[in-house]
C-alpha positions as CSV (number, residue, x, y, z in Angstrom):
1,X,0.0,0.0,0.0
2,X,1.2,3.4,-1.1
3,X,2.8,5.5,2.5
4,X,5.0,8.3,2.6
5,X,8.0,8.7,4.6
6,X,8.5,10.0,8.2
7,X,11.3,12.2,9.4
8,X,12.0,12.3,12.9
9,X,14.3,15.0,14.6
10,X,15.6,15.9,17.6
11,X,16.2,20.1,18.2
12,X,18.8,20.2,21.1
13,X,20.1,23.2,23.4
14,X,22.7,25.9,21.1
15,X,25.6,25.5,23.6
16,X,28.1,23.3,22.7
17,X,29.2,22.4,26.3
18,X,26.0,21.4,26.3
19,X,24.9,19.5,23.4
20,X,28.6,17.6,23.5
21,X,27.7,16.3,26.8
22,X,23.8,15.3,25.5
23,X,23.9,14.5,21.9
24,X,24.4,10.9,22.2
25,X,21.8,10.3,24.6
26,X,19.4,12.4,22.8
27,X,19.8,10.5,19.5
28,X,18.9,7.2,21.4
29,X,15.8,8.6,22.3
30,X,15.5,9.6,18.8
31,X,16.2,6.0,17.5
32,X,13.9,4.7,20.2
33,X,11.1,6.1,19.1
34,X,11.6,4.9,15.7
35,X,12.0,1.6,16.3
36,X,8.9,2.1,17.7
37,X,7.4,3.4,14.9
38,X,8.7,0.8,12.5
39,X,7.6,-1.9,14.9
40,X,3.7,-0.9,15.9
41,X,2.8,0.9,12.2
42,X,2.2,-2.2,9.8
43,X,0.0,-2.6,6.9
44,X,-2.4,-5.1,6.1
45,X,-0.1,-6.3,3.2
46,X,3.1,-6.2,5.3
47,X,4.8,-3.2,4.1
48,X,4.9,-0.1,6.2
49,X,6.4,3.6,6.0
50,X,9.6,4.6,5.9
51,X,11.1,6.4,8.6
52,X,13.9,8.5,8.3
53,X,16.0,9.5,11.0
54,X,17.9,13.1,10.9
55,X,21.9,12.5,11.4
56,X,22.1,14.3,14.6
57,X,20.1,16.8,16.2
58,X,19.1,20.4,15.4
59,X,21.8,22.6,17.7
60,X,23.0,25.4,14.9
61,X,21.3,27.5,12.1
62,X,23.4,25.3,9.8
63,X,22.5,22.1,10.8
64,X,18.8,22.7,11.0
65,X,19.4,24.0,7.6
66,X,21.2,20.4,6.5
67,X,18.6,18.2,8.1
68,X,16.2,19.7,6.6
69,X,17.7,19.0,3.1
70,X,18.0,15.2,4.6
71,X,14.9,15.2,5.2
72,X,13.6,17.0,2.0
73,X,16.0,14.6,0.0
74,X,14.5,11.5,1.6
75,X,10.9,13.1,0.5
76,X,9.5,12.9,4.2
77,X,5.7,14.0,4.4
78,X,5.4,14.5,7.9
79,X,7.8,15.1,11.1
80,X,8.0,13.8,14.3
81,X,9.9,16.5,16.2
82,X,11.1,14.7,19.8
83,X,12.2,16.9,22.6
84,X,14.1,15.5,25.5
85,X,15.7,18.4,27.1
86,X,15.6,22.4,26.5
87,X,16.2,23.3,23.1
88,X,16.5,26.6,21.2
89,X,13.5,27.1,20.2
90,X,14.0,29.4,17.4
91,X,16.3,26.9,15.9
92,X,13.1,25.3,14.6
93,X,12.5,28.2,11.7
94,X,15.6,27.3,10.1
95,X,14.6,23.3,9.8
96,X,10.8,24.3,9.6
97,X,11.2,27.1,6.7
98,X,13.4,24.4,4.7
99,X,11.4,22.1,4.8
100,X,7.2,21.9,2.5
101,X,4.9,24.3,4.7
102,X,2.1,21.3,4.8
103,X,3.9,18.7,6.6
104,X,2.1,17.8,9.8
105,X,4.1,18.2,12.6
106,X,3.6,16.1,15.8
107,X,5.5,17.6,18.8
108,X,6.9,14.6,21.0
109,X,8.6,14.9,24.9
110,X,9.9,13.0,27.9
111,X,7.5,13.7,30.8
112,X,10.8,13.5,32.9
113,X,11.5,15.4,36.0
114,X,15.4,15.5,35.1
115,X,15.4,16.7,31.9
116,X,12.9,19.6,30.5
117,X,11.9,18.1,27.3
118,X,8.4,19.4,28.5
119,X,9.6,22.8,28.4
120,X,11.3,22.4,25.4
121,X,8.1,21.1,23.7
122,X,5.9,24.5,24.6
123,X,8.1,26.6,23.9
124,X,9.3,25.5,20.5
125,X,5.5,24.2,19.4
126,X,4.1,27.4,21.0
127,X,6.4,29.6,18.8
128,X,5.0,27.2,15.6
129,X,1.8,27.9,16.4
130,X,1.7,31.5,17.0
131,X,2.1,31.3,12.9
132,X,-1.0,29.3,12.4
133,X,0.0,26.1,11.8
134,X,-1.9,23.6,13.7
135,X,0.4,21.1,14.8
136,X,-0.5,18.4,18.0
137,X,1.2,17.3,21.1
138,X,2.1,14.3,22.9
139,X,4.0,14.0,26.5
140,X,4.6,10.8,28.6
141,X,7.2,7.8,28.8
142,X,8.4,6.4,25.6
143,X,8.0,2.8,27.2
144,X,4.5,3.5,28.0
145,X,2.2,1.7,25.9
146,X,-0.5,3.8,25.7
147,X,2.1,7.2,24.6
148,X,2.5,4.6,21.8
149,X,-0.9,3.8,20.8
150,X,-1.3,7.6,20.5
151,X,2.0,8.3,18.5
152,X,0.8,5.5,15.8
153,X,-2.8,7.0,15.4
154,X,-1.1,10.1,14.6
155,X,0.8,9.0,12.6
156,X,-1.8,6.5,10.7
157,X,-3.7,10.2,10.2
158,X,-1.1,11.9,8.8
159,X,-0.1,9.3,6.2
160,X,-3.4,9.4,5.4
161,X,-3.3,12.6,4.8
162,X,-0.1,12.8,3.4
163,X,-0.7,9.9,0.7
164,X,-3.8,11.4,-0.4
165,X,-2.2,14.5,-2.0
166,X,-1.7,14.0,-5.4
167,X,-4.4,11.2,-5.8
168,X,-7.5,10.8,-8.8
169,X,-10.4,9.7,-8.3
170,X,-11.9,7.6,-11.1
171,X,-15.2,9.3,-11.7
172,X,-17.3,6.7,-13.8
173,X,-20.4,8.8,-15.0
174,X,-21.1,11.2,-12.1
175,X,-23.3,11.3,-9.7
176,X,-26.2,8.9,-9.7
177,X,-29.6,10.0,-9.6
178,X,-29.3,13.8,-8.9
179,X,-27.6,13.3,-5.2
180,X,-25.7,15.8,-4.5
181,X,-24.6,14.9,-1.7
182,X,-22.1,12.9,-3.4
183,X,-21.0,15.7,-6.3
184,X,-17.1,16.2,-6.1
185,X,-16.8,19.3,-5.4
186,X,-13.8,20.7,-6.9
187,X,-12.5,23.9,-4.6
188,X,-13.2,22.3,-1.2
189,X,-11.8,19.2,-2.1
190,X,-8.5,20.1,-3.6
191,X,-7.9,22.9,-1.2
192,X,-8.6,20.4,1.7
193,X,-7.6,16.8,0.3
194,X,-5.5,17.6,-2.2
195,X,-6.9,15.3,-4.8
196,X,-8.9,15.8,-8.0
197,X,-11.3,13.6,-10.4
198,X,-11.3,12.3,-13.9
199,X,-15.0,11.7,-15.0
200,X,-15.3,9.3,-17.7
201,X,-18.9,8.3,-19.2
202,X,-19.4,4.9,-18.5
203,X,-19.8,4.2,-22.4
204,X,-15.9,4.0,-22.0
205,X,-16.3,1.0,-19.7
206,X,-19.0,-0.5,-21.8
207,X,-16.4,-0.2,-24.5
208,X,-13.7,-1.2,-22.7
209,X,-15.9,-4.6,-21.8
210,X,-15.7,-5.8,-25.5
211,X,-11.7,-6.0,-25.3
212,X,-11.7,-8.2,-22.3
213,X,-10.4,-11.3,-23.2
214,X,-13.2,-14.0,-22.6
215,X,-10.5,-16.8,-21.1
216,X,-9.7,-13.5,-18.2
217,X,-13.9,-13.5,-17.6
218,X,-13.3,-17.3,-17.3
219,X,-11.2,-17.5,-14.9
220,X,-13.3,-15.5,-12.6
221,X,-16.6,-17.3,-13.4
222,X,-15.1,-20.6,-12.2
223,X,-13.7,-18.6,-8.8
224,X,-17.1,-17.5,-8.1
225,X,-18.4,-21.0,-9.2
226,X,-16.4,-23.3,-7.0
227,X,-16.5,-20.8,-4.0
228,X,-20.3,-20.5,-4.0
229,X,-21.7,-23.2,-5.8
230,X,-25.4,-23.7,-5.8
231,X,-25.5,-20.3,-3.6
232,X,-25.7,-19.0,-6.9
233,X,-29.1,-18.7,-7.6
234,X,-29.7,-18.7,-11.2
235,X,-33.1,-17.9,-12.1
236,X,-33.2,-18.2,-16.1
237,X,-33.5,-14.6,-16.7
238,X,-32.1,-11.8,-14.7
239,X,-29.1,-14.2,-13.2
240,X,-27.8,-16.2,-15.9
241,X,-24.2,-17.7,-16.2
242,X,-24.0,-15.0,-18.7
243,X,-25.4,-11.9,-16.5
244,X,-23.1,-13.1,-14.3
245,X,-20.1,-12.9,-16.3
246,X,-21.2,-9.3,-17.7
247,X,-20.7,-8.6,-14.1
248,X,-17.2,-10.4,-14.1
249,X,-15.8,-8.5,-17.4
250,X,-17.1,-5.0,-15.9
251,X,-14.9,-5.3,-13.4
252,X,-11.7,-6.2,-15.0
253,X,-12.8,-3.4,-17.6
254,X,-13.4,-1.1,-14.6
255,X,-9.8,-2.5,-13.1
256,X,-7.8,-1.8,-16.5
257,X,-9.0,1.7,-17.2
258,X,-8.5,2.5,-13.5
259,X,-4.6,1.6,-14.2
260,X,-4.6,3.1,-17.7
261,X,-5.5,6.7,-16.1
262,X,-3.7,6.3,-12.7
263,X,-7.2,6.1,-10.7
264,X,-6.1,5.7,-7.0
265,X,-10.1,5.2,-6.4
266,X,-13.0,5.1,-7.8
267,X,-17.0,5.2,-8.2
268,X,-19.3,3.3,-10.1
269,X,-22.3,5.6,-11.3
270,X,-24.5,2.0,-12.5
271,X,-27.8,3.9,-12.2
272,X,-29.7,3.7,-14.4
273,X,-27.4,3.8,-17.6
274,X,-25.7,0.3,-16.8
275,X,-28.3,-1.1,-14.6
276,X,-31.0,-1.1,-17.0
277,X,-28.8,-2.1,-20.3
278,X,-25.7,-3.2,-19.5
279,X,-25.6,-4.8,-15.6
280,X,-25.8,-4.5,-12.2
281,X,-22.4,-3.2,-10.6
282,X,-22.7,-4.9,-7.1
283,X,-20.3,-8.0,-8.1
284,X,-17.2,-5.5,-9.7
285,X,-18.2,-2.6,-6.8
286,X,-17.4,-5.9,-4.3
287,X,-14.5,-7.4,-5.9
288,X,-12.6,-3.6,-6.5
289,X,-12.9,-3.6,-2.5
290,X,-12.0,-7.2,-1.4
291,X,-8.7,-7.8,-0.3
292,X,-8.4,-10.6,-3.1
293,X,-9.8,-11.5,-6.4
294,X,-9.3,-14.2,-8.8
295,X,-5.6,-13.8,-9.4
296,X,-4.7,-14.0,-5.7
297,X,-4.6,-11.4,-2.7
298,X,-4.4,-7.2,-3.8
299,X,-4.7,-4.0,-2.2
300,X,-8.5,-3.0,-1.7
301,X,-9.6,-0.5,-4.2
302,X,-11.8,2.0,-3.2
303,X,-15.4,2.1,-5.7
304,X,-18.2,4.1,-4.6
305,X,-21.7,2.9,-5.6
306,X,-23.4,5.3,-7.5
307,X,-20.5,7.1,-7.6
308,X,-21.2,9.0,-4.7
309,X,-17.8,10.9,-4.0
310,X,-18.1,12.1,-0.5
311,X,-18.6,8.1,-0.1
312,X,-15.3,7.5,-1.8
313,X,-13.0,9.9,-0.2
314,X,-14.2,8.7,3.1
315,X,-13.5,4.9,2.2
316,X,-10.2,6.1,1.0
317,X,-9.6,7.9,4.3
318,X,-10.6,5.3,6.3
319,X,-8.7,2.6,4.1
320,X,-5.5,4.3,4.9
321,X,-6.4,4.6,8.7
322,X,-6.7,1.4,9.5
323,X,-3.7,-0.2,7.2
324,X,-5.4,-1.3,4.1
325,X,-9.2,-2.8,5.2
326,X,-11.2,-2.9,2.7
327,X,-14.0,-0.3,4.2
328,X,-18.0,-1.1,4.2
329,X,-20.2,1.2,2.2
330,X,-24.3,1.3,3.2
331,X,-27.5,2.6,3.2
332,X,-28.9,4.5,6.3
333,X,-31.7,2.2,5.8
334,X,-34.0,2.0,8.9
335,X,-33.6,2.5,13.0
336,X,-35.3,0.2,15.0
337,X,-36.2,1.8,18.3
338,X,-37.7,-0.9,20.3
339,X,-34.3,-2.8,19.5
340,X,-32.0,0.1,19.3
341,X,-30.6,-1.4,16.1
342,X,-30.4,0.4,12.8
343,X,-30.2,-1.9,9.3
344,X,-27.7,-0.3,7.1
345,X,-28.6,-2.1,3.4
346,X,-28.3,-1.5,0.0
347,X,-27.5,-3.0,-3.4
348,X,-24.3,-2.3,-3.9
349,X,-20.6,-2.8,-3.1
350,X,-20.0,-4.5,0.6
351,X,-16.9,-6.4,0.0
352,X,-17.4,-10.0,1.2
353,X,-14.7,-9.5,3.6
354,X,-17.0,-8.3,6.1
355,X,-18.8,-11.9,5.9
356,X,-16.2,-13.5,8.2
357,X,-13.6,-10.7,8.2
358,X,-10.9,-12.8,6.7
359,X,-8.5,-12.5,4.3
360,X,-9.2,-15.7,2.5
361,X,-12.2,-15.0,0.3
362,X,-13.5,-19.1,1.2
363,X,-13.9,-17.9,4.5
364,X,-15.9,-15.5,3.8
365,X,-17.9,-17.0,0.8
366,X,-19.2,-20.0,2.7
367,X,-21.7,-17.0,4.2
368,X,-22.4,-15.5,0.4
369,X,-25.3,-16.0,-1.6
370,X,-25.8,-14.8,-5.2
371,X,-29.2,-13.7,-5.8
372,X,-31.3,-12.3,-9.2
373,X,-30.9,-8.6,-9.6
374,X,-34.5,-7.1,-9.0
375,X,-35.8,-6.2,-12.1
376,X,-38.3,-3.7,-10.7
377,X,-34.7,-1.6,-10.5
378,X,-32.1,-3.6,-12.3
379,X,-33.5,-4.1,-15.6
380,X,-30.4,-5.5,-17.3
381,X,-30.0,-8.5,-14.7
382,X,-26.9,-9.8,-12.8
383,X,-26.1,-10.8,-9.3
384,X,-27.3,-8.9,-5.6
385,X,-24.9,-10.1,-3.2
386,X,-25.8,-11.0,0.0
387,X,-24.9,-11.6,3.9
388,X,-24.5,-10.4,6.9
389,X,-21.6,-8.3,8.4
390,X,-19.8,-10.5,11.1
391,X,-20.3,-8.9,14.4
392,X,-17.3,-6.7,15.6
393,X,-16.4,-3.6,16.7
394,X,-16.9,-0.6,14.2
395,X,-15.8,2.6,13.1
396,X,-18.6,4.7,11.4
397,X,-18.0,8.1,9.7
398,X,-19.2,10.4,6.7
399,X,-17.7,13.5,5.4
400,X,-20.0,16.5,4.7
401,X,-20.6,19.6,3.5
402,X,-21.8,23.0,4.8
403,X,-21.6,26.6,3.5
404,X,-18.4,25.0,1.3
405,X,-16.9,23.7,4.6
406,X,-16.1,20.4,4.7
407,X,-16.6,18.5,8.4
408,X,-16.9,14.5,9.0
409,X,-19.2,13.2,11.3
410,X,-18.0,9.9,13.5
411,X,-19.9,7.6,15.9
412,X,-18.5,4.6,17.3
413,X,-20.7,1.2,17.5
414,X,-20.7,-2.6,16.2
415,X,-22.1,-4.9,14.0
416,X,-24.1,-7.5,15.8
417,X,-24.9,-11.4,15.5
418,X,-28.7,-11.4,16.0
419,X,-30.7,-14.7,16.3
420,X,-31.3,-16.5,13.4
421,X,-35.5,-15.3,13.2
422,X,-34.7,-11.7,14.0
423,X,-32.4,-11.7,11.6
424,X,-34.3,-12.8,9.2
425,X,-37.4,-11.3,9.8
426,X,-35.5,-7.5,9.9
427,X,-34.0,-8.5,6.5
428,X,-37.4,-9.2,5.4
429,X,-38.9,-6.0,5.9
430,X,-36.3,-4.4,3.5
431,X,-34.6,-6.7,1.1
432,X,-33.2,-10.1,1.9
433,X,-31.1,-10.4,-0.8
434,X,-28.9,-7.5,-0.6
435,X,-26.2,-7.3,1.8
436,X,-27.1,-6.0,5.5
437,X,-25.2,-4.6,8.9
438,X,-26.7,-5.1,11.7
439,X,-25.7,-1.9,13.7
440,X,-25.4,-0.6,17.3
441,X,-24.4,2.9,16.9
442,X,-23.2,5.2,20.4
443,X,-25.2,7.9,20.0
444,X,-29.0,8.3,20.0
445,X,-30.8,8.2,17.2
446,X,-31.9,11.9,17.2
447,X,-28.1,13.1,18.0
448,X,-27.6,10.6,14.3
449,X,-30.1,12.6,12.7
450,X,-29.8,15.8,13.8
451,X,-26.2,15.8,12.0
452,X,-25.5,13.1,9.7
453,X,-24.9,14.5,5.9
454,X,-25.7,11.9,3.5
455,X,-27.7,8.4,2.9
456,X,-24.8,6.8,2.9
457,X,-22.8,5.9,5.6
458,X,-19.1,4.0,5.6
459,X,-17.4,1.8,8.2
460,X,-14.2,0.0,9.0
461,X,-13.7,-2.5,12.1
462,X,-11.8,-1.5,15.0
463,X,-12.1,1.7,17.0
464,X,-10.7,4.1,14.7
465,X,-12.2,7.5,16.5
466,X,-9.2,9.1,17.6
467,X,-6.7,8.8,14.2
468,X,-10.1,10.1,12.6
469,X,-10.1,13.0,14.9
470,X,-6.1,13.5,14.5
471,X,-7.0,13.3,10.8
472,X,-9.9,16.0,10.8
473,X,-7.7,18.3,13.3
474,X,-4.6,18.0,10.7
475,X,-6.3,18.8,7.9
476,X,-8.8,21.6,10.1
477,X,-12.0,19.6,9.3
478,X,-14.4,20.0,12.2
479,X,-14.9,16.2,13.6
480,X,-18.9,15.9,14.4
481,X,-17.9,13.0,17.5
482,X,-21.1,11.7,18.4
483,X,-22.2,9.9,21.7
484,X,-20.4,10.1,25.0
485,X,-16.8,10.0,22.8
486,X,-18.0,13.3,21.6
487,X,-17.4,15.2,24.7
488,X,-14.5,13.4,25.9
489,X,-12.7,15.7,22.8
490,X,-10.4,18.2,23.6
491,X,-11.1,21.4,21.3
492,X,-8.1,22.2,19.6
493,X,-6.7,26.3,19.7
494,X,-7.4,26.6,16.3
495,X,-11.1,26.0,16.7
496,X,-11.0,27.8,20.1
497,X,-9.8,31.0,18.5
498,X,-11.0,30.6,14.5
């Protein structure tokens, strides 16, 4: 998965009786905290940021000067600047003003009685932010397991943000059905992301299907075949073997423009131009955000039903959070308040990971069933996918917009494991063949209401509500916490005083 490096530095006191005495020790702590970092931050696929460490640490104009051309020169995105006893503090300007104005800056001390890295820390981050940069601060004992945690969800918010810059997303025929709340809106979202779209009419795709080579649609028709077997339901007319392998060649048409035009994600318009003569777009919108497909395991890639792009940039945001997951997209179906349980549904793309939450697709196809597209919607046929989300903890969240000001709102909760005749009897009263969550959220539902932006809501498992608040706070998006987590934030300056 794509990361960016880290650069981690160390600015030390200006005297040289001083720094002679300290500079060894203080470059310990400095490699410390990157073995740290190299040890805790891990991708789902194994690989995981570089981190760069500065030579020695910042005690001249001249050397903050030089490692910030090491740093620069190693391309580092986003700087961990350690303090472990008084610095300089104006020493910073000369490593700061080097170095790309947008790299978030996490501001890292000792909480030691001995040395005064404390001190060091407010006064050198207190001079940073008297120019407006919003930078964020963590104190306590490098050993300490929970000054980790909170070092690593930083720093899984910043790469975030900092591998985001510079992406695409594949726009496949715009917005679906007049929703606006998933328009890309230029301005807000390259002045906040940094990231742009392509939109392509989905007559490319459709052309794009006819130079698939039929052995490649194949291969995938015998993978779904063997993993699902007669959970295929094939009815004769709008799931055939061949509405099924429409499906199978939009997708690897989908997959081979995507890498033609550099798409780092993407979103599927379907309605009603390809749903009514081409296919349904649940079976390539799932595959694009598995974890694997027919040729083996891949990185998720983010698809949006109905291309909804508000939908998509959160996925991607929430895909880099959490290492690679592939990230759950749904309907804000129905709330149930006599069970506190809301059914998030729709047709569209919930990756069959969330079936068993394995990386081995038979895991999680022995819960899959292939129904008929309904052709009171769908009229060109194909496959609804459908199951259950495994119960686990979950991480919900939806950007929005207001006034042109972008904000994300974020509630905590779970998918559940109800008994086998409520389950099926909630399914019932919506659409048992699409794909459902069964969802506990921590907030009420008129706190939900009163905020939330969209019809569509995305998820990843795993509590994720911190790094999404270190994410908002880098980037100066207002984070809407709902439930008790809400009030347990701490309001940054910047909003205090904007």
């Amino acid at each position: 998965m794509r990361s960016t490096p880290i650069g981690i530095v160390m600015v030390n006191d200006g005297r040289p009786h001083v720094y002679s005495a300290n500079e060894e020790e203080n470059m310990q702590v400095v490699r410390r905290w990157a073995e740290v970092i190299k040890k805790n931050l891990k991708n789902i696929d194994g690989s995981s940021p570089e981190v760069v460490i500065a030579s020695e640490t910042i005690k001249s104009v001249r050397i903050a000067q030089k490692i910030a051309e090491e740093l620069t020169r190693a391309n580092c995105k986003q700087i961990v600047m350690c303090y472990n006893v008084w610095d300089f503090p104006y020493l910073a300007w000369p490593f700061l003003n080097s170095i790309d104005s947008n790299v978030p800056i996490l501001s890292l001390s000792n909480n030691n009685a001995q040395y005064p890295g404390n001190v060091g820390l407010l006064a050198t981050d207190g001079e940073i932010r008297q120019t407006g940069r919003r930078t964020h601060r963590i104190v306590g004992d490098i050993d300490d397991p929970k000054v980790q945690e909170k070092v690593i969800k930083w720093l899984r918010a910043s790469q975030a943000v900092t591998s985001m810059r510079g992406e695409v997303y594949g726009l496949y025929g715009g917005h679906s059905m007049g929703m606006e709340t998933g328009y890309f809106h230029l301005v807000p979202n390259i002045k906040t992301f940094g990231i742009t779209a392509y939109q392509i009419d989905q007559l490319l795709l459709v052309k794009a299907m006819e130079e698939i080579d039929d052995k490649e649609v194949e291969k995938g028709f015998q993978w779904f075949t063997e993993l699902l077997g007669d959970r295929i339901l094939y009815d004769g007319k709008m799931l055939t073997p061949q509405t099924l392998k429409t499906q199978i060649r939009l997708y690897l048409a989908m997959k081979k423009v995507n890498e033609e035009n550099g798409f780092d994600f993407c979103g599927l318009k379907g309605q009603r131009e390809l749903t009514e003569y081409v296919c349904l777009g649940d079976i390539p919108e799932m595959v694009m955000n598995d974890p694997y497909d027919w040729y083996g395991f891949k990185e998720p890639t983010v698809c949006a039903t109905e291309a909804d792009s508000f939908a998509a940039i959160t996925m991607e945001i929430l895909k880099y959070i959490s290492g690679g997951l592939p990230v759950l997209f749904m309907d804000v179906r129905i709330y149930y308040p006599d069970k506190d349980i809301w059914d998030f549904c729709n047709s569209g793309n919930h990756a069959s990971y969330y079936a068993s939450l394995s990386l081995d697709p038979k895991e999680n196809f022995k819960k899959v069933t292939l129904y008929p597209a309904l052709e009171y919607y769908f009229k060109a046929g194909g496959a609804s996918v459908s199951f259950d989300a495994a119960p686990t903890k979950m991480t919900f969240a939806r950007l929005g917009l207001y006034n042109d000001k972008v904000y994300m709102v974020i509630v905590p909760g779970e998918s559940l494991e109800l008994p086998e005749e409520e389950r099926k009897a909630i399914n019932n009263l919506s659409n048992p063949t699409w794909p459902h969550v069964h969802a506990r959220l921590e907030c009420s539902f008129d706190e939900f209401l009163n905020v939330f932006p969209a019809n569509h809501i995305q998820a990843i498992p795993g509590d994720y509500v911190d790094t999404l608040v270190y994410y908002c706070e880098i980037l100066g998006i207002k984070p809407i916490v709902l439930g008790p987590r809400g009030k347990e934030r701490l309001t940054p300056l910047w909003e205090i005083l904007e």
